[in-house]
LOTIKOL-513248 format. One line per 8 residues: number of its first residue (from 1); their letters; for each residue x, y negated, z of N, C-alpha, C. Coordinates in Angstrom, 2 decimals. Layout:
NUM) A) X/Y/Z/X/Y/Z/X/Y/Z | ...
END
This chain:
1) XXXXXXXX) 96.78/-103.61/116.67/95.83/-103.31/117.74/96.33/-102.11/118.55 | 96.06/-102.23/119.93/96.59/-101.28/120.64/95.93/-99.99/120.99 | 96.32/-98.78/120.79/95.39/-97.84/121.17/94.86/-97.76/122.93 | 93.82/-97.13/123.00/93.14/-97.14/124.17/92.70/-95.65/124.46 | 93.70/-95.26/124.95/94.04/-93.55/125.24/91.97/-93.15/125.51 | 91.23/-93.65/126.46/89.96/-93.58/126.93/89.08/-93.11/125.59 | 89.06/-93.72/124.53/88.29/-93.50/123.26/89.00/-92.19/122.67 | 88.09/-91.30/122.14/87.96/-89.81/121.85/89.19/-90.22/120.26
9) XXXXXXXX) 89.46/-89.32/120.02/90.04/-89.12/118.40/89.04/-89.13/117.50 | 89.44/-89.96/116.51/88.29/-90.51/115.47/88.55/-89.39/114.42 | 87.18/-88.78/114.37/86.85/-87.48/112.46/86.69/-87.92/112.05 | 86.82/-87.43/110.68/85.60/-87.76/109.44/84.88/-88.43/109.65 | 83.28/-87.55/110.56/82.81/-88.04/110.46/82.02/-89.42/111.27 | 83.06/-89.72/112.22/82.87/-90.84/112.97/83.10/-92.30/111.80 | 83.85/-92.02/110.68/84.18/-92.91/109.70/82.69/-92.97/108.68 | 82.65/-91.74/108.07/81.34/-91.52/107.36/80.40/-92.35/108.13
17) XXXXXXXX) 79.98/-92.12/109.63/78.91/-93.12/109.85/78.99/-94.45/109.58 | 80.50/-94.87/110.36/80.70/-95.87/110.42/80.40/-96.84/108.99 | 80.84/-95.91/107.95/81.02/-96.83/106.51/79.17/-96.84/106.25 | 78.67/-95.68/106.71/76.90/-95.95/106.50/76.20/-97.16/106.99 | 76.86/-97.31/108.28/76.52/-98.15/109.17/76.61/-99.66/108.66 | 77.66/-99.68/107.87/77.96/-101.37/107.05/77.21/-100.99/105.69 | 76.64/-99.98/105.22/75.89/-100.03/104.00/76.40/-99.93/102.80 | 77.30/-98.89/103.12/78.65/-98.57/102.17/77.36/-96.89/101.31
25) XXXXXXXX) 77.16/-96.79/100.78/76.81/-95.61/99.74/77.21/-95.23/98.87 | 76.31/-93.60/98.27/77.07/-93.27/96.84/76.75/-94.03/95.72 | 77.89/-94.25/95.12/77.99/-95.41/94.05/78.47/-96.54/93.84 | 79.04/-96.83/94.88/79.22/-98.27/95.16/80.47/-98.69/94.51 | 81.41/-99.56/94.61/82.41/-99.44/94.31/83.18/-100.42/95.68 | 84.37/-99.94/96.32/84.75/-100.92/97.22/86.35/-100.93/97.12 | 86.88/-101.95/97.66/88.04/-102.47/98.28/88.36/-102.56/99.25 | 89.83/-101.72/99.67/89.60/-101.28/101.14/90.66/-101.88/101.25
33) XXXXXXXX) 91.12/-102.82/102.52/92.53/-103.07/103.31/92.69/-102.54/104.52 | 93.35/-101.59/104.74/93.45/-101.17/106.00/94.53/-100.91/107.09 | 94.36/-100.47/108.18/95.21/-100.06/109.26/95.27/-99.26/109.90 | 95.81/-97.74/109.68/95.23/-96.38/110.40/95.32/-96.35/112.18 | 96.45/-97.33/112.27/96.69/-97.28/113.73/95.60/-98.08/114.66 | 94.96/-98.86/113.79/93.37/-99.80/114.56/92.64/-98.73/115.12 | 92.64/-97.25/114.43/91.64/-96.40/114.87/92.04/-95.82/116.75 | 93.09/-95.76/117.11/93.64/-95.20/117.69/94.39/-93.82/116.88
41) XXXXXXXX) 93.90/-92.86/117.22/94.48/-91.61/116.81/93.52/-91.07/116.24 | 93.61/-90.51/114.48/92.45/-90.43/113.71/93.24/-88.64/113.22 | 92.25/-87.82/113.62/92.40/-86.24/113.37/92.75/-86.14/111.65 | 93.63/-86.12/111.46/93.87/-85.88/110.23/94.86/-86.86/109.52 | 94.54/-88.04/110.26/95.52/-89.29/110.11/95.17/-89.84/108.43 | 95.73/-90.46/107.68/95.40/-91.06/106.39/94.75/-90.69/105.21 | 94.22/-88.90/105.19/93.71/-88.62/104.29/92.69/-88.69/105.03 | 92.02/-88.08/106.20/91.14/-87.75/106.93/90.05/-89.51/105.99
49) XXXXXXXX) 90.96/-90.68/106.55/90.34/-91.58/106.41/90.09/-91.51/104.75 | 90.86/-91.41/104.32/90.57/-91.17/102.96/89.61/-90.79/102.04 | 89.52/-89.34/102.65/88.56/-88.09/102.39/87.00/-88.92/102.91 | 86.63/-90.08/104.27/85.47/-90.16/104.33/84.84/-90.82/103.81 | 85.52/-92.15/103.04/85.42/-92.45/101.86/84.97/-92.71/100.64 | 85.99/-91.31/99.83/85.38/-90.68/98.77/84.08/-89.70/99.32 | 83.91/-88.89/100.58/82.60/-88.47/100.37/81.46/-89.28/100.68 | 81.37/-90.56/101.02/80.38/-91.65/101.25/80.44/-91.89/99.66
57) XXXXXXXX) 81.20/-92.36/99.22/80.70/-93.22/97.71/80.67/-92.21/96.83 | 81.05/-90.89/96.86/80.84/-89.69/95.69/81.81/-89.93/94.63 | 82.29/-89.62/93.54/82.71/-89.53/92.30/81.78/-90.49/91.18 | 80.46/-91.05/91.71/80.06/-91.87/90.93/80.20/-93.07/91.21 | 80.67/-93.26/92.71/81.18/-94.49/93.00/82.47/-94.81/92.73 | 83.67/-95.88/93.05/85.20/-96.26/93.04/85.78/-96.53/94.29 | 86.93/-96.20/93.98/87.73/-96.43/95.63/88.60/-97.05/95.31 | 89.08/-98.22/95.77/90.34/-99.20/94.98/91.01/-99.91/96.55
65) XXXXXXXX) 92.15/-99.69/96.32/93.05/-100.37/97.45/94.53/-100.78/96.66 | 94.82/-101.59/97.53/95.82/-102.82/97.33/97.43/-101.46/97.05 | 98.32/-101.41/95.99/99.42/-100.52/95.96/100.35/-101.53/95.74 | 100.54/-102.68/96.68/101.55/-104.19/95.82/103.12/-103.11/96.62 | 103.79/-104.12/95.59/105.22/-103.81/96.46/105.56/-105.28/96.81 | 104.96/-105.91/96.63/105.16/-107.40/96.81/106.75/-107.84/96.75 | 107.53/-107.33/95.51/108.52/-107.71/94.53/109.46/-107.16/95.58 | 109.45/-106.02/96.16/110.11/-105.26/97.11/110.91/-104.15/96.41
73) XXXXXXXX) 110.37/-104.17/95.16/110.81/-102.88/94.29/112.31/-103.73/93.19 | 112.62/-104.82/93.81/113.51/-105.52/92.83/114.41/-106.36/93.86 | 114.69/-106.10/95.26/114.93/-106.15/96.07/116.62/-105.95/96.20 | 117.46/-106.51/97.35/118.77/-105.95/97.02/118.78/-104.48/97.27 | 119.28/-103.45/96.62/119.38/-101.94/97.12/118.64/-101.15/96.82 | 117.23/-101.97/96.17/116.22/-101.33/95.93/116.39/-101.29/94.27 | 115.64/-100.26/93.31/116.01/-99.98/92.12/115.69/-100.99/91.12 | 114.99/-101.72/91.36/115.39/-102.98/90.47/114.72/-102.66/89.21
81) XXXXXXXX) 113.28/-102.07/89.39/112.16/-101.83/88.77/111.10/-101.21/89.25 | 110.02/-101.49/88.69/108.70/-100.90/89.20/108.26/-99.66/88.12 | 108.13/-98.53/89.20/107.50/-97.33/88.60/106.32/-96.69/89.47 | 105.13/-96.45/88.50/103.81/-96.47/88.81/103.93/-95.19/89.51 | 105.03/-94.24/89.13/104.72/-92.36/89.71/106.03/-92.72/91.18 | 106.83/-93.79/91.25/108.00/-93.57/92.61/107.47/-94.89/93.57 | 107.28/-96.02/92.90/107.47/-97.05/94.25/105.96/-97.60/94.72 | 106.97/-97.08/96.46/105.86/-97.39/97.57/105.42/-98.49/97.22
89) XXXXXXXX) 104.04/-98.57/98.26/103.72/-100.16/98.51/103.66/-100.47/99.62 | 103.80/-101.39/99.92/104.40/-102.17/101.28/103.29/-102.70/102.48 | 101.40/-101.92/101.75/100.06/-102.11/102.01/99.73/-101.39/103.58 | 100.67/-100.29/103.52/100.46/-99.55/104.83/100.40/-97.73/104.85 | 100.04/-97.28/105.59/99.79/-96.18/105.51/98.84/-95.28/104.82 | 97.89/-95.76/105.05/96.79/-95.14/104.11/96.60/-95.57/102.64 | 97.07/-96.83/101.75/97.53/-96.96/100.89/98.33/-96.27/99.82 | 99.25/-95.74/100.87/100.70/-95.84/100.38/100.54/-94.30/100.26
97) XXXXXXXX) 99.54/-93.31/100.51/99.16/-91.82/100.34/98.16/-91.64/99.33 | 97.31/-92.81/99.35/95.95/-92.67/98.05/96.46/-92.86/97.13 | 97.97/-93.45/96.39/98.17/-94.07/95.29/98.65/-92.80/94.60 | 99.54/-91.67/95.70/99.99/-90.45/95.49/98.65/-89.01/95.35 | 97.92/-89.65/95.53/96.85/-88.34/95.38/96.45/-87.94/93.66 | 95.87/-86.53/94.01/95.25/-86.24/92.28/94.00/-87.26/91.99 | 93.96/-87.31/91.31/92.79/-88.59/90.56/92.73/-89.18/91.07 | 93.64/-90.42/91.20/93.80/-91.85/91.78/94.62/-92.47/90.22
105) XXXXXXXX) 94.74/-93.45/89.97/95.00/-94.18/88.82/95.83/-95.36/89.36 | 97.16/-95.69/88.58/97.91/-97.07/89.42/98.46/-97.69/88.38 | 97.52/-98.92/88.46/98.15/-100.05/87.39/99.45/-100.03/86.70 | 99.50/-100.87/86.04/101.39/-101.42/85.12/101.79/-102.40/85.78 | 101.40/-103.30/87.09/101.32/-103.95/87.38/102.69/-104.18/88.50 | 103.78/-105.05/87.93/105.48/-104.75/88.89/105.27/-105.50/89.90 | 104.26/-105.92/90.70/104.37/-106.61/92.11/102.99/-106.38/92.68 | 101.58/-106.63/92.27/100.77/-106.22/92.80/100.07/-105.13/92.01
113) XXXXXXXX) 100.13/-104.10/92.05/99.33/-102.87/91.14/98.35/-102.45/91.85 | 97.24/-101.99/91.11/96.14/-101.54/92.45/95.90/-99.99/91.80 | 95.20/-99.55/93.03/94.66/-97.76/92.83/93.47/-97.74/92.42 | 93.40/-96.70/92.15/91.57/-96.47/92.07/91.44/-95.20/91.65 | 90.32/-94.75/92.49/89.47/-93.34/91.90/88.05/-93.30/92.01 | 87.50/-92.35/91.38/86.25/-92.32/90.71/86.13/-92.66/89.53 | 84.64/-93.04/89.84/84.34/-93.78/87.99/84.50/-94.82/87.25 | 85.00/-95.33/87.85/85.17/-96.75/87.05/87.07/-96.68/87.61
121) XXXXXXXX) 87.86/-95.79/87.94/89.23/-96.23/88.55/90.01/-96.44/87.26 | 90.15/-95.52/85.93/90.96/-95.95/84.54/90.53/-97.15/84.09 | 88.93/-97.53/83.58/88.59/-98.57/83.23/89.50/-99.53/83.99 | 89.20/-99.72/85.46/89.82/-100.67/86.35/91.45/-101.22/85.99 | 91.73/-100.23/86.04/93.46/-99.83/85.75/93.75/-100.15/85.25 | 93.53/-99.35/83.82/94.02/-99.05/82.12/95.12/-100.72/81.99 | 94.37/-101.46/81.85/94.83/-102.48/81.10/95.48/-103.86/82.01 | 95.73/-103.35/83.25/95.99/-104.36/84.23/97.16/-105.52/83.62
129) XXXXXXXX) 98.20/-104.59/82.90/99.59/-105.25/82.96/99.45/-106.44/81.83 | 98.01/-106.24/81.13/97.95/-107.14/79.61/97.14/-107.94/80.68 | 97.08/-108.57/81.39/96.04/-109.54/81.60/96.88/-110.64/83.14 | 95.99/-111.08/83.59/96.33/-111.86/84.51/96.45/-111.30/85.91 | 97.81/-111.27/86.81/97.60/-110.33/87.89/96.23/-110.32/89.07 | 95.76/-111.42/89.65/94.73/-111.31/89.93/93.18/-111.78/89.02 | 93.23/-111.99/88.05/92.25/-112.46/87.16/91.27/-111.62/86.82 | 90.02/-112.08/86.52/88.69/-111.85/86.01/88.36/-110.66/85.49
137) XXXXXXXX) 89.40/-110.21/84.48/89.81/-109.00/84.17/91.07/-108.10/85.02 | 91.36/-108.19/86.00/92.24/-107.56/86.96/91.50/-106.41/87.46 | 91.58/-105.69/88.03/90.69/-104.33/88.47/89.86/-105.08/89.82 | 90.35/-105.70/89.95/89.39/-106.43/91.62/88.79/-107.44/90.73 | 89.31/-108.19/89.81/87.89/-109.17/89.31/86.95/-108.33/88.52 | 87.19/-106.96/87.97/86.23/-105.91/87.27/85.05/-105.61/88.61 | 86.14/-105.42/89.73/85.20/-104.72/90.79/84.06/-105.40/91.27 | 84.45/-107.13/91.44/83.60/-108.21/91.75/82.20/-108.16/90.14
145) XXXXXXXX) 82.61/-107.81/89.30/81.70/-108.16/88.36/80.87/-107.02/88.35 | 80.71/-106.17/88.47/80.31/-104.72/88.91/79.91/-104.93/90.41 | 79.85/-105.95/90.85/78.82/-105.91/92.26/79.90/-105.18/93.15 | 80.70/-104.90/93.51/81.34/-104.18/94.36/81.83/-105.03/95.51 | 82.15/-104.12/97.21/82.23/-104.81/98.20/83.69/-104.73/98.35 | 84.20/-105.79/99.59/85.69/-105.28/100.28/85.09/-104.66/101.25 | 86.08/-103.83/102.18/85.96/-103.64/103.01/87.41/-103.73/104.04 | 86.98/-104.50/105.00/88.52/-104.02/106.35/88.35/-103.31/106.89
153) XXXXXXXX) 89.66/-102.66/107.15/89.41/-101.60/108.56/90.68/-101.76/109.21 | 90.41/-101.92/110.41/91.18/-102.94/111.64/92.12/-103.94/110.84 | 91.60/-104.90/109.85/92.03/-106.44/109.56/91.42/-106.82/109.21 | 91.91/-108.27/109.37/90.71/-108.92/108.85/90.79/-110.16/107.55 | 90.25/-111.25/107.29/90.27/-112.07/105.90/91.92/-112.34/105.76 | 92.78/-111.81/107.15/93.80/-112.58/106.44/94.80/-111.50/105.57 | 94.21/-110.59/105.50/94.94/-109.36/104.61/93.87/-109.12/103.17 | 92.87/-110.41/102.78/92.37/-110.41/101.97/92.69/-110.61/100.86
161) XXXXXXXX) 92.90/-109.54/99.49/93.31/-110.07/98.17/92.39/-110.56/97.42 | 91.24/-110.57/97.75/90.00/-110.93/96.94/90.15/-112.64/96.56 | 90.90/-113.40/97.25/90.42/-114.76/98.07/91.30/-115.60/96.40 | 92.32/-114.54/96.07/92.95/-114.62/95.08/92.73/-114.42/93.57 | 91.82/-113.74/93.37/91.08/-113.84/91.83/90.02/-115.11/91.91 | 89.55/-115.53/93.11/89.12/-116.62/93.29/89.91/-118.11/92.13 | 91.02/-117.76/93.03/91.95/-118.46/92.70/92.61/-118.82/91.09 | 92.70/-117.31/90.47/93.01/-117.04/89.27/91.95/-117.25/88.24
169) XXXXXXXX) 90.93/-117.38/89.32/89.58/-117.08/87.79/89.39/-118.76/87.81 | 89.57/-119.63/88.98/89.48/-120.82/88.68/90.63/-121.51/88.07 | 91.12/-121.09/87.43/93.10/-121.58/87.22/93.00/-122.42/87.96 | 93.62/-122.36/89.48/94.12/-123.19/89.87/95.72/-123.70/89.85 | 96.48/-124.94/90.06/97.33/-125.26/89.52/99.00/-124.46/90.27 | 98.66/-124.11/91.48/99.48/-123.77/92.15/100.02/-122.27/91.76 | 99.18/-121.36/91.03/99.91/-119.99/91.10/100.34/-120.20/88.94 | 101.32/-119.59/89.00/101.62/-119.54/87.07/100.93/-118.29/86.55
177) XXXXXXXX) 100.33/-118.16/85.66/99.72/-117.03/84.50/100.86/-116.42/83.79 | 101.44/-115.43/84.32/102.17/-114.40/83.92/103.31/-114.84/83.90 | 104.42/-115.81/84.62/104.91/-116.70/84.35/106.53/-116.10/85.45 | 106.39/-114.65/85.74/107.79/-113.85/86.02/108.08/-112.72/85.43 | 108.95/-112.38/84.72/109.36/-111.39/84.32/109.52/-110.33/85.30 | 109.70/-108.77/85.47/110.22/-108.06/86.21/109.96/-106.59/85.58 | 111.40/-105.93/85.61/111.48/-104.11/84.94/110.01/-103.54/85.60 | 109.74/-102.40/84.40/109.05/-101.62/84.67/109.08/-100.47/84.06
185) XXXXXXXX) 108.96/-99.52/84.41/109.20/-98.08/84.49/108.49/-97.10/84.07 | 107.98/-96.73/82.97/106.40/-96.10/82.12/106.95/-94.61/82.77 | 105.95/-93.82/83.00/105.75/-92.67/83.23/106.93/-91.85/82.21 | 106.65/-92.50/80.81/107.94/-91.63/79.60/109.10/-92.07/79.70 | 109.35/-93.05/81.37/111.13/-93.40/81.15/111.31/-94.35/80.41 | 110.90/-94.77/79.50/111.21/-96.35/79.18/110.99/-97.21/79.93 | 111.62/-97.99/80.08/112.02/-99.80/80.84/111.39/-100.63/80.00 | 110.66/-101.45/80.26/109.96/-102.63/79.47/109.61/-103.70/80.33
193) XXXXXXXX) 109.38/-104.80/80.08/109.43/-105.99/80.55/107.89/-106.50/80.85 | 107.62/-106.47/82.52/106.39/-106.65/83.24/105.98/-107.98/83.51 | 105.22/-108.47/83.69/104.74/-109.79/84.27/103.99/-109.72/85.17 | 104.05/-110.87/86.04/103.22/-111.16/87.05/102.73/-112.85/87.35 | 102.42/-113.02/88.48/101.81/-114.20/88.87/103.30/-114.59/88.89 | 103.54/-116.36/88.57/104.46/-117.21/89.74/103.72/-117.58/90.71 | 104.28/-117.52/92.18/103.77/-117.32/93.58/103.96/-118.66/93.57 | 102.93/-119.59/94.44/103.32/-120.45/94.59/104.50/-121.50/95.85
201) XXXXXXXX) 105.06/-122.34/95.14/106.23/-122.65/96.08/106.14/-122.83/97.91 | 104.59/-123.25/98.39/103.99/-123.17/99.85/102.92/-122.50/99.73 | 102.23/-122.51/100.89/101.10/-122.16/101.19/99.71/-122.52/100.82 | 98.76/-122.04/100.41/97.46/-122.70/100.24/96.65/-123.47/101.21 | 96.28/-124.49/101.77/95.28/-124.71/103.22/94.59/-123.94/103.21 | 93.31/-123.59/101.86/92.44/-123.65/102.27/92.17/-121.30/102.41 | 92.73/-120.74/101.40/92.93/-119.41/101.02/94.06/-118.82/102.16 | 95.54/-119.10/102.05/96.23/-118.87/102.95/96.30/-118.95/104.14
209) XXXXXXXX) 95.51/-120.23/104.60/94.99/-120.94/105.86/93.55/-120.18/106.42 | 93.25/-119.58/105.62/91.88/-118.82/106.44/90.92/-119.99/106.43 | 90.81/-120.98/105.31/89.67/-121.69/105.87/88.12/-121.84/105.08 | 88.05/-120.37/105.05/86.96/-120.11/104.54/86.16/-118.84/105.52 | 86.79/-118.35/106.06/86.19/-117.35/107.35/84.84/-118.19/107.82 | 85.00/-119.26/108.68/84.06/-119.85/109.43/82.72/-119.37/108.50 | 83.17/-120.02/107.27/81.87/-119.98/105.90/80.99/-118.72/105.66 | 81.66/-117.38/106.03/81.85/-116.06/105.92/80.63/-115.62/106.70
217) XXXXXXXX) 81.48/-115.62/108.19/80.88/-116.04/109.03/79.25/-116.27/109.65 | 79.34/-118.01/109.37/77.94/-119.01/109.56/76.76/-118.57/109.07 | 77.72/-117.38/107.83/76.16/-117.25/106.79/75.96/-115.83/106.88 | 76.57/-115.14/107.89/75.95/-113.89/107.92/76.65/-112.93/106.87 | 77.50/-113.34/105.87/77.89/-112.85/104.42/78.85/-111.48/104.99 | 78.48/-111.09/106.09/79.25/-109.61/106.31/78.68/-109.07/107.40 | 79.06/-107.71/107.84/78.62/-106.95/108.65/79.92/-106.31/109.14 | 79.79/-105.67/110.50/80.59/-105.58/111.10/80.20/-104.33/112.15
225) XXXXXXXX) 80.97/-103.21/112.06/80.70/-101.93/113.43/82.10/-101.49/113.73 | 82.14/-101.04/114.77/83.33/-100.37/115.56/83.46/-99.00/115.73 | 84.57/-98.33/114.76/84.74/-97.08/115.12/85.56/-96.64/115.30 | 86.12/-95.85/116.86/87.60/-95.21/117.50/87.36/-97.01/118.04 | 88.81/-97.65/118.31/89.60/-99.12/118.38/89.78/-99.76/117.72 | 88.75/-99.11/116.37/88.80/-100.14/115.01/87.75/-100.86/114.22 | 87.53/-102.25/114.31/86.62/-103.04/113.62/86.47/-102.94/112.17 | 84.92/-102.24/111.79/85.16/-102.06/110.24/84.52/-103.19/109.86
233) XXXXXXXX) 84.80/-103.91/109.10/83.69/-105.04/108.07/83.68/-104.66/106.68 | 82.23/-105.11/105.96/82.11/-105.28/104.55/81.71/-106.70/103.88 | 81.87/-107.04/102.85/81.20/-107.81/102.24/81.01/-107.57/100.92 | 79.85/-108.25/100.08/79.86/-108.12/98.89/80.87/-109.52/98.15 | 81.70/-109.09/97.20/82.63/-109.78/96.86/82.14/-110.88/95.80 | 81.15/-111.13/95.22/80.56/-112.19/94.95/80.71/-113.14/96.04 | 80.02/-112.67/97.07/79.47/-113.39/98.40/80.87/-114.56/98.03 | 81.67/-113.91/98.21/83.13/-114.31/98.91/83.31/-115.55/98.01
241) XXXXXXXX) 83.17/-114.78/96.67/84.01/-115.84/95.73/82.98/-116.96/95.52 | 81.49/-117.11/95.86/81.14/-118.30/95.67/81.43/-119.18/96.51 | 81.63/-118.74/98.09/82.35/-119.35/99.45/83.53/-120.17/98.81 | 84.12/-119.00/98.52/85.69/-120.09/98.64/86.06/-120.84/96.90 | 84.97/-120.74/96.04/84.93/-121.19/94.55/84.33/-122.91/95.26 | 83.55/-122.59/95.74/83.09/-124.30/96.32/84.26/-124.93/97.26 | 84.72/-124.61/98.23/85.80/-124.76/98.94/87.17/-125.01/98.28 | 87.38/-125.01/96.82/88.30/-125.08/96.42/88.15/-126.41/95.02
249) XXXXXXXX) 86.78/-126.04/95.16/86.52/-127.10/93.73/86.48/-128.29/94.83 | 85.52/-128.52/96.01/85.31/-129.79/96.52/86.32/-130.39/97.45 | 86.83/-129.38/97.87/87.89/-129.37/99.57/87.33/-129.17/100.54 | 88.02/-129.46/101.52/87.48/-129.03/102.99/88.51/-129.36/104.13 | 88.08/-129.86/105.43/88.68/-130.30/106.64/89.92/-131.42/106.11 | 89.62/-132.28/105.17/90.50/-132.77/105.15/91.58/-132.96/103.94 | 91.43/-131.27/103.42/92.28/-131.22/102.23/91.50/-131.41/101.06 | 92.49/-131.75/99.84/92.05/-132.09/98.75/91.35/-131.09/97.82
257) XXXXXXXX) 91.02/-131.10/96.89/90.46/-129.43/96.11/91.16/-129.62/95.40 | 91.46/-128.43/94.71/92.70/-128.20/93.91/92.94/-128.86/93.06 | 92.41/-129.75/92.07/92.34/-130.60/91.11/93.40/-131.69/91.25 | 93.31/-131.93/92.72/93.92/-133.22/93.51/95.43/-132.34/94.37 | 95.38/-131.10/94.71/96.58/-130.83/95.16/97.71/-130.86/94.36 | 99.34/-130.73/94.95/100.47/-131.00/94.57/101.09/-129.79/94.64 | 100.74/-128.63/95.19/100.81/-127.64/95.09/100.97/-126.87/93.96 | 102.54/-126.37/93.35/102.64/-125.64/91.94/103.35/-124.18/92.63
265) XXXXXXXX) 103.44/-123.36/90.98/104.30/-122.26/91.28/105.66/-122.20/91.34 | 106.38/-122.16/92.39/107.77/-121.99/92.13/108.28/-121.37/91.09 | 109.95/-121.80/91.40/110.92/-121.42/90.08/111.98/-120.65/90.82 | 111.91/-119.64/90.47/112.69/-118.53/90.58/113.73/-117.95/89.52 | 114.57/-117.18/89.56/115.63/-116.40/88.67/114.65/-115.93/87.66 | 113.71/-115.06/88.18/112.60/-114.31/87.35/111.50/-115.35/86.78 | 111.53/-116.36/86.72/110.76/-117.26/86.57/110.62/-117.85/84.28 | 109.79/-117.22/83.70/109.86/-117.24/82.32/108.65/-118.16/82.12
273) XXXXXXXX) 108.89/-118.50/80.48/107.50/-119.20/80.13/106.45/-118.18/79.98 | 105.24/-118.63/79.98/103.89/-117.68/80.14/103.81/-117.05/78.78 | 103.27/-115.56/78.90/102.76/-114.71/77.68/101.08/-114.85/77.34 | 101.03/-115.58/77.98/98.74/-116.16/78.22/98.76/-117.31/77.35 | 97.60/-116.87/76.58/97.20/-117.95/75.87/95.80/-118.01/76.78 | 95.88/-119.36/77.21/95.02/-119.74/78.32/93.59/-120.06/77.55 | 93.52/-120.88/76.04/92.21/-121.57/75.51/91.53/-119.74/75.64 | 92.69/-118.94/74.81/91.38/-117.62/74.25/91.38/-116.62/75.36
281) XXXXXXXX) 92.38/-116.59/76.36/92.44/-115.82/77.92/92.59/-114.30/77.37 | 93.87/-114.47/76.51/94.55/-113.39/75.92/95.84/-113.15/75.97 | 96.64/-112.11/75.87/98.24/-112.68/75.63/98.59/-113.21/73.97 | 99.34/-113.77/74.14/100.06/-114.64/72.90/100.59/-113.29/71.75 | 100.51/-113.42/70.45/101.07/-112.33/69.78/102.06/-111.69/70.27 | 103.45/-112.37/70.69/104.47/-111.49/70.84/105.07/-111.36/72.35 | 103.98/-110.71/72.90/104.00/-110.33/74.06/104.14/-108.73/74.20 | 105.26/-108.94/75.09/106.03/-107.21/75.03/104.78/-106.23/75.44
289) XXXX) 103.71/-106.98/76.31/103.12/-106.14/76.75/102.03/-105.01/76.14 | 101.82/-106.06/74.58/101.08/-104.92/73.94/101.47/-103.65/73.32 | 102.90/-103.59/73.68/103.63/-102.42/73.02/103.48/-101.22/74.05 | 102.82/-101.33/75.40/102.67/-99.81/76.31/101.09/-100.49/77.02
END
């Protein structure tokens, strides 16, 4: 989005309202995707946004945003492991400063890891790398079960990770359950062996394709204010996942629901058999991961 020299420099507390204004309070817990440059020019630039935030939701609320490197950290040139205290994420600017702050918390997680601070950010965390990368137990399916909202700021559903525990909590057939290996980097310097999703080989219609917005949408399931050149929205993340949980079990415009798609996870170099035991939605005994 382009700045518009005419609109004043966005404070604090032009954000503070703004997040009041969508019904953001203390306590809450949210998910933020964002874009500092939507604001135009924001006095303080990425903490500023940061800082309004944490003082809207308090220390009794959570602040959780996306820290993926989206397998950028294993890259040619790049170190060819994921470490929770060195590698960026590839989420943006304001991201890529919260993951570095004091009391923020960042998954084990070698391709999508998430942040979090407040009260519920270790819980969230702690245990990311033993479980399924976007799954039920992932810090965003914790956040959804705990009532918690997303929020955008200048983007919109299609920078949505939520749309994806959707996905994971329904096993659908197209993404694999822990099903790539990749280094990881513990705070004490040991290297140990990470897992993640297998991505799947195309695109989704109905998740990737945005074709659940309209649904979003029709039903009112968000709110929406403008502050600086930047569109903020919220939703409650239930909302979301019953939207696109029907949309995926039945189909839509045409496409099949997942049951019926042909859609799997690719095979890659990094590509291993799964450490998930899917009946008990645990890892399998000799899974490296219970050793950190």
């Amino acid at each position: 989005m382009l700045s518009d020299s005419s609109v004043p420099d966005v404070t604090k507390d032009n954000i503070i309202a703004g997040l009041r204004e969508l019904g953001i309070s203390s306590g809450a817990g949210v998910m933020v995707h964002s874009s500092l440059s939507s604001f135009g020019h924001v006095e303080g630039g990425a903490q500023t946004v940061i800082e309004a935030f944490m003082e809207v939701l308090t220390p009794e609320g959570t602040l959780m945003m996306p820290s993926f490197n989206h397998g950028g950290a294993f890259a040619e040139g790049a170190p060819g492991y994921y470490d929770p205290l060195e590698t960026p994420t590839t989420n943006g600017t304001i991201p890529d400063l919260f993951w570095r702050l004091p009391g923020v918390y960042r998954s084990l997680q070698p391709t999508h890891a998430f942040a979090a601070w407040g009260h519920d950010a270790e819980r969230y965390t702690k245990y990311h790398h033993r479980t399924i990368t976007m799954g039920p137990e992932s810090p965003l399916g914790l956040l959804q079960a705990d009532g918690g909202f997303g929020v955008f700021v200048g983007v919109d559903y299609a920078s949505n990770s939520f749309h994806h525990v959707v996905e994971m909590t329904l096993e659908v057939p197209c993404l694999g359950q822990r099903t790539e290996a990749c280094p990881i980097r513990l705070p004490d310097g040991r290297l140990v062996e990470g897992r993640t999703w297998g991505w799947r080989e195309r695109g989704c219609p109905f998740t990737d394709g945005g074709r659940y917005v309209d649904e979003m949408q029709s039903r009112g399931l968000h709110r929406q204010v403008t502050v600086g050149n930047s569109q903020l929205m919220a939703y409650r993340l239930q909302d979301c996942f019953e939207v696109i949980a029907n949309i995926l079990t039945h189909g839509k415009a045409g496409f099949p629901p997942c049951s019926r798609c042909p859609i799997r996870p690719r095979q890659v170099a990094e590509t291993v058999p799964s450490d998930w035991d899917r009946e008990n939605k645990t890892l399998l005994p000799d899974s490296p991961a219970w050793d950190y």
